[in-house]
C-alpha positions, 0 to 999 in steps of 0.5 A: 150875911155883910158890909161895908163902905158907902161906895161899895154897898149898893153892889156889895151888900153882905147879908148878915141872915137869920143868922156841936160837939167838938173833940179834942184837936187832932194833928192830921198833917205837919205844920201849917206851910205859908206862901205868897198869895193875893185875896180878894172879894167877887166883884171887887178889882182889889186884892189884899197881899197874904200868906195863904195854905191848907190844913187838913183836919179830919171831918169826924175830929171826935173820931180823929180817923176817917175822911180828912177836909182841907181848910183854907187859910190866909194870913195878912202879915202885920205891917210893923217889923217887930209885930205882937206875938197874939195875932187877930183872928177874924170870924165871918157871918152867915152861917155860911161865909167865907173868912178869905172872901169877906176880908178885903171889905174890911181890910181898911177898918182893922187896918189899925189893928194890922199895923201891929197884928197879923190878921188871919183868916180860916174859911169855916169849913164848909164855906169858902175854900174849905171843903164847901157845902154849896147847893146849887137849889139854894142859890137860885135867883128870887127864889120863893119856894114854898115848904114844900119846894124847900123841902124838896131842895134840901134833899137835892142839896144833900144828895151832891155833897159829898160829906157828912153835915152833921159834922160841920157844927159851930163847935167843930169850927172852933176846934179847926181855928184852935188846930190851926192857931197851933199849926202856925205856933201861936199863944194866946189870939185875939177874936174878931167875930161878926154876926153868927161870927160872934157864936163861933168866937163865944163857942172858941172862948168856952172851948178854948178859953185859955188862947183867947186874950181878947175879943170883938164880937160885931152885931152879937148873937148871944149863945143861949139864942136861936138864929132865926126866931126873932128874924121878924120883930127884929126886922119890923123894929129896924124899919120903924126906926128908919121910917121914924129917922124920915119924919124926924128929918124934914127933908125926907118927911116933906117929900114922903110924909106917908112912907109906913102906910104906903110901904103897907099899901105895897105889901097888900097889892103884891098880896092880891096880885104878884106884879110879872115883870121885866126887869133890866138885871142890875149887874148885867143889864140883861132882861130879866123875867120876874114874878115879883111877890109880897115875901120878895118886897119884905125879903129885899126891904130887910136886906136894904136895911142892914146899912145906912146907906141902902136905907137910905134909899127906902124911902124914895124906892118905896114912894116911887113904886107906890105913886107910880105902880113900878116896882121894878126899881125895888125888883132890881135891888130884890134882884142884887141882894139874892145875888149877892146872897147865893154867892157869898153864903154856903147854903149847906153850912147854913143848914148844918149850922142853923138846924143843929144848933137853932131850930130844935130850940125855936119853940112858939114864942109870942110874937116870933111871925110879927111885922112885915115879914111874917112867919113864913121864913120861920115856917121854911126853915123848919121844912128845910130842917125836917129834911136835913140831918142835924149834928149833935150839940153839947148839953151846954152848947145853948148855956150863955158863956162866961168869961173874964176875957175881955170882950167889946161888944159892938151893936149898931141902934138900928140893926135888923137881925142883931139889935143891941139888946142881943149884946146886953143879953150876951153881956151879963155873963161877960163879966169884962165887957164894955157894949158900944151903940152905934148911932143910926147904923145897922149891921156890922158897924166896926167900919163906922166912925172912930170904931177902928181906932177904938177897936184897935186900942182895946186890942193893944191894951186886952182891956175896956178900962179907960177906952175914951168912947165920946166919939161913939156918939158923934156917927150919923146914919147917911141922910136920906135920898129924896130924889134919885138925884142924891141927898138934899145939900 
């Protein structure tokens, strides 16, 4: 659940996954106090200059008494002297990730809108700094538990905690942001939500509507949806376009003319027989043993097509183990992504999110287990959810949202998890919305192309009204890797 520069994403590629009833705001302490600090992303040298403090909240705001949680808080000053009085507030994917952590990878796309904003970052709780729910059971390396297993997990996760979880919904969030836009004095914000960070701004919106001027929503997850059930034809769909993209493009259509049949040639092999590898670990270099199965293959081949340029390499990946019967090169980036997922997701908040406020929506839909990934991570999640004690949501938590707020929707064309269609869905009771497709890209497209600028001209006006979007059509998708050499010149 995330994302992304071409140079950082093959070691950084955030994952935007399968992707309550709040009280009032309650004041639990003074108002919010700010010191010099620097921030930054595991595995980045980088560090952006903030503000950073705590706030505390109580868990049980309805209660308004009780255990007090304290929230991490970061503010990015506004490089103008004179900045606008309406800061951005942005909101991180998951459910689980850190609003602080996520920030450095994409400093340099709201960099436009920072010019005249201060940026300001609240670790939901439950992730980041901000009391996390983090389980070690859920951040094991390739982990393939069945129900059972998953089951299991889910009671060991609960047992460490050291909280309440029913108590760490998406409307509790909104509530915090709300608490904390009024400890800094704020009016009115601006939102920039991503992924499952687009409910949190809907749910603020609804709640708090009143404080928000405007607001981003980046990969959408429309409010009457349920994170999750449509993980498999969402998946399927982003890896025909890919797979299409390839015979469209001579170069890659001459070197695999045959990459659908031969990535279902490689699921049906793992199928009758796992391949038991060792694999030199791709951050360490360390030997690694790896049972490597069919939900591992399906697994890292949705995560690498989240961005262009990790999809661009599927292609050649899956070609190479075909031909060759190798599959530790896609072991290895299988290896990255889990990585890379156990640390940047709070595995309990995602629990708590997901099982609250989605599964008891799933129903059977048609079609909910199609394409290559099947309905096994449905049927997980279910098991897990059985173990895990929900929080209540509001009757009309499930309601779409609607707003005269002005709002720009963002969808990249080939999106894995929240395809465009999320956003038309979300857009017809936005009555003051504009939808951007961005061509060829996946997941979290504010980085590509004139989108910064764009962005930042909708937030400076509150308004789609004249935006010039031309440019939107001139982003590509980065072309396709035919040798482990590179891109054909």
């Amino acid at each position: 659940m995330l994302r992304v520069f071409p140079r950082r994403v093959l070691l950084l590629l955030l994952v935007l996954l399968l992707a309550g009833c709040g009280g009032a705001p309650a004041d639990v302490g003074p108002a919010l106090a700010l010191a010099p600090c620097q921030i930054g992303a595991p595995g980045l040298a980088e560090r952006v200059a903030a503000r950073c403090g705590t706030l505390a909240v109580f868990e049980d705001r309805a209660a308004a008494r009780g255990r007090t949680i304290e929230l991490r808080v970061a503010v990015v000053p506004a490089v103008s002297r004179t900045p606008a009085a309406d800061p951005l507030f942005f909101l991180a994917g998951g459910p689980g990730q850190s609003a602080i952590d996520s920030y450095p990878l994409l400093a340099a796309a709201l960099k436009p809108i920072n010019r005249q904003r201060d940026i300001v970052l609240v670790d939901q709780r439950g992730t980041g700094g901000s009391h996390p729910l983090r389980c070690a059971a859920f951040e094991r390396e390739l982990s393939a538990p069945d129900e059972r297993e998953i089951a299991a997990q889910a009671r060991e996760c609960l047992a460490q905690l050291g909280a309440d979880p029913w108590l760490y919904t998406t409307a509790q969030a909104a509530d915090d942001l709300d608490q904390a836009r009024a400890a800094r004095s704020y009016g009115q914000i601006n939102l920039y939500g991503v992924s499952y960070g687009t409910r949190l701004a809907l749910t603020d919106k609804g709640q708090h509507g009143g404080e928000v001027r405007a607001a981003l929503l980046d990969g959408v997850v429309p409010q009457d949806a349920a994170l999750g059930l449509a993980v498999a034809p969402d998946a399927q769909r982003a890896l025909d376009m890919i797979f299409a993209r390839c015979a469209a493009e001579p170069a890659c259509a001459a070197a695999f003319p045959n990459v659908g049949g031969e990535f279902a040639e490689l699921l049906a092999r793992l199928d009758r027989q796992p391949a038991k590898l060792s694999v030199a670990h791709p951050l360490t270099g360390a030997p690694t043993d790896v049972t490597f199965t069919r939900e591992m293959l399906a697994s890292s081949v949705r995560l690498l097509s989240y961005a262009p340029e990790t999809a661009a390499l599927l292609p050649l990946l899956i070609h190479s183990a075909y031909a060759t019967g190798d599959t530790r090169l896609l072991a290895a980036q299988a290896l990255l992504v889990s990585q890379q997922l156990g640390q940047s997701i709070s595995g309990g908040l995602n629990l708590a999110v997901l099982c609250a406020e989605d599964v008891p929506f799933f129903g059977e839909p048609a079609g909910a287990g199609a394409g290559y990934l099947g309905a096994g991570s449905l049927a997980q999640l279910r098991a897990a959810c059985a173990a895990w004690p929900a929080g209540a949501v509001a009757p009309d938590f499930k309601q779409p949202v609607a707003s005269d707020v002005p709002v720009l929707l963002l969808s990249g064309e080939a999106d894995p998890v929240t395809p465009p269609a999320n956003a038309e869905r979300a857009a017809a009771t936005l009555r003051n919305s504009m939808q951007l497709v961005a061509p060829g890209q996946g997941h979290n497209v504010l980085p590509r192309g004139c989108l910064p600028r764009l962005a930042a001209e909708f937030v400076e006006r509150a308004s789609v009204a004249g935006l010039d979007t031309a440019c939107v059509a001139d982003i590509r998708a980065m072309p396709f890797f035919t040798s482990f050499a590179g891109t054909e010149p």
